[in-house]
C-alpha positions in Angstrom: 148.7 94.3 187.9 145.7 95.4 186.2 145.1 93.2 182.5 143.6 95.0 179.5 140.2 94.0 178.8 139.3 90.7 176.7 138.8 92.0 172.6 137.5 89.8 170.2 136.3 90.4 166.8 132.6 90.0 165.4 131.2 91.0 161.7 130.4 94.8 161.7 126.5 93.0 160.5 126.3 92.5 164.4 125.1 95.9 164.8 122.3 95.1 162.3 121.0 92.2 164.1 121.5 93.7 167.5 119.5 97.3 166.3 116.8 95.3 164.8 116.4 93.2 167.5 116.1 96.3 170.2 113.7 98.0 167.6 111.6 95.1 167.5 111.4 94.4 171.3 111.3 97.9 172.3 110.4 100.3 169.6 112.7 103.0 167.6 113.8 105.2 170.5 114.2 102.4 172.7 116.5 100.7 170.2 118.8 103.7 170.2 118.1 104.8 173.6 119.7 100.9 174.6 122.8 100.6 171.9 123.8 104.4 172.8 123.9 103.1 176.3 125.8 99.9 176.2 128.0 101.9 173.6 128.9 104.5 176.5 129.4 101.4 179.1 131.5 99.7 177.0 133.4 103.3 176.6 135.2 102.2 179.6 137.0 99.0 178.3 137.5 100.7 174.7 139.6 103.9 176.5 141.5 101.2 178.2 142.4 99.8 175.3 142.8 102.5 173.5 145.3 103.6 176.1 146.8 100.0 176.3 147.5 100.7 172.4 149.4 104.0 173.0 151.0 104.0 176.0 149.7 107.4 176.7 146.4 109.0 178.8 145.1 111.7 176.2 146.3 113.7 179.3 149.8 112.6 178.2 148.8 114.5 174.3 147.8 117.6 172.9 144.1 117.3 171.1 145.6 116.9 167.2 147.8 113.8 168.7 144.8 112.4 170.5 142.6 112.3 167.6 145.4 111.4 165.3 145.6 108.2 168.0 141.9 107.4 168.0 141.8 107.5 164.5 144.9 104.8 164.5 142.9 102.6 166.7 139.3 102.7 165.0 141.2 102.2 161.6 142.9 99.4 162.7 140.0 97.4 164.5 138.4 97.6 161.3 135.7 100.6 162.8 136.8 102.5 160.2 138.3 105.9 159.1 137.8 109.4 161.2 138.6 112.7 160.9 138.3 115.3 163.2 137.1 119.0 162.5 136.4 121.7 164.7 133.4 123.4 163.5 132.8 126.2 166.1 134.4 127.2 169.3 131.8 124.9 171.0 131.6 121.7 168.7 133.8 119.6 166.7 132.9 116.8 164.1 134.3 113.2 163.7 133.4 112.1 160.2 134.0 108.8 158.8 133.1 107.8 155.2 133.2 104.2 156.1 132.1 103.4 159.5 131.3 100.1 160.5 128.0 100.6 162.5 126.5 102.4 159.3 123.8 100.0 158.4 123.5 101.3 154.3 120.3 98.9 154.4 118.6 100.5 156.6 115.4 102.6 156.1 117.0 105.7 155.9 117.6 106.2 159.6 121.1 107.0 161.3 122.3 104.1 163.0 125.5 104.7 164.6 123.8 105.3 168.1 126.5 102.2 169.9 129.3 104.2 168.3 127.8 107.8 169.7 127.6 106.7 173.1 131.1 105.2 173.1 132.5 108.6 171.8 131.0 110.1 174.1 132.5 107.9 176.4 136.0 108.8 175.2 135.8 112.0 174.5 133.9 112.6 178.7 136.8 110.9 179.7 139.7 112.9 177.6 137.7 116.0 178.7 137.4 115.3 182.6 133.8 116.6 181.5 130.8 115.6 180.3 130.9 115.7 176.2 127.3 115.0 174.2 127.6 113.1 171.1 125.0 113.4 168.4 125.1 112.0 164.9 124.5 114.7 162.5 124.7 112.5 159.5 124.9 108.8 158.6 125.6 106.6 155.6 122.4 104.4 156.3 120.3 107.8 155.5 122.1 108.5 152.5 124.6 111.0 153.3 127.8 110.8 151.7 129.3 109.7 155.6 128.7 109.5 159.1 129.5 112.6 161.0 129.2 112.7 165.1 128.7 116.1 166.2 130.1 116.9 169.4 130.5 119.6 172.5 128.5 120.4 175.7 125.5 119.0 176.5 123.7 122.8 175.8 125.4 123.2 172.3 124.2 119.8 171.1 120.6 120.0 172.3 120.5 123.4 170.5 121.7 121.7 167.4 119.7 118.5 168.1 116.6 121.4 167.7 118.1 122.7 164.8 118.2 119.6 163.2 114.7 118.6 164.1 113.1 122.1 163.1 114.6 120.9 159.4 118.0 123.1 159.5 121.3 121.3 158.5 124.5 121.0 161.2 125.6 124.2 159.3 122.4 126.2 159.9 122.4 124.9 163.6 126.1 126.1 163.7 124.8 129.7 162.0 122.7 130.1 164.4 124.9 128.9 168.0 127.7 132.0 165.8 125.1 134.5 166.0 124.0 133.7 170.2 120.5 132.6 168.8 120.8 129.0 170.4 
């Protein structure tokens, strides 16, 4: 008989010291290069207990069920609220206006990248395909929430770009409606 995997419970601040002390070993990009990877390996023991909560595979649920279930479990492991939005035919958006990970100290950088990888964990594995996560917009910036962007790995390096050149998720969206990405 298989057992759920060990959970314990830490102060959200133990993203803060464990960004800062990437950042200053490694650099910026290493720092979220390293917490979006240990976020997607520890995808593995969050989907089983996220199915361990439920009872069900999101297999066993439609998609409105499935998010309605991940929202329950965040929410009540003190991650915080989401919502989900489908934004294009491509993409969808989980938006929270009080995650955990969101570091409102911070100097004005998203830092949400643990949480990213394990969504994308999640959401891969509800799939059965690879799904791209990118954080659009984050509290510790100064937006009003965090929002993780998300969809095949081609539509979110064209609104990675988007977002680079300057343009908003809605111009990158604009421009993936008109065939330009």
């Amino acid at each position: 008989m298989e057992s759920q995997p060990r959970e314990i419970s830490i102060p959200a601040e133990a993203f803060e010291h464990l960004r800062a002390a990437l950042v200053q070993e490694g650099g910026e990009a290493a720092g979220v290069h390293a917490l979006h990877a240990a976020g997607f390996a520890t995808g593995e023991s969050i989907y089983e207990l996220f199915v361990g909560s439920t009872g069900r595979t999101p297999e066993d649920t439609g998609p409105g069920r499935f998010f309605a279930g991940l929202a329950d479990f965040f929410r009540s492991r003190g991650w915080g609220t989401l919502t989900h939005e489908s934004r294009h035919p491509g993409l969808s958006v989980l938006t929270s206006v009080d995650w955990a990970e969101a570091d409102e100290e911070s100097e004005g950088h998203p830092t949400c990248a643990f949480s990213s990888g394990v969504l994308s964990y999640l959401l891969t594995r509800a799939a059965g395909a690879p799904v791209a996560v990118l954080e659009t917009a984050c509290r510790a910036r100064g937006d009003a929430r965090c929002e993780f962007a998300f969809g095949s790995e081609h539509t979110i390096q064209a609104v990675y770009g988007a977002l680079v050149e300057g343009g908003t998720l809605d111009d990158a969206l604009a421009s993936l409606r008109s065939g330009a990405d």
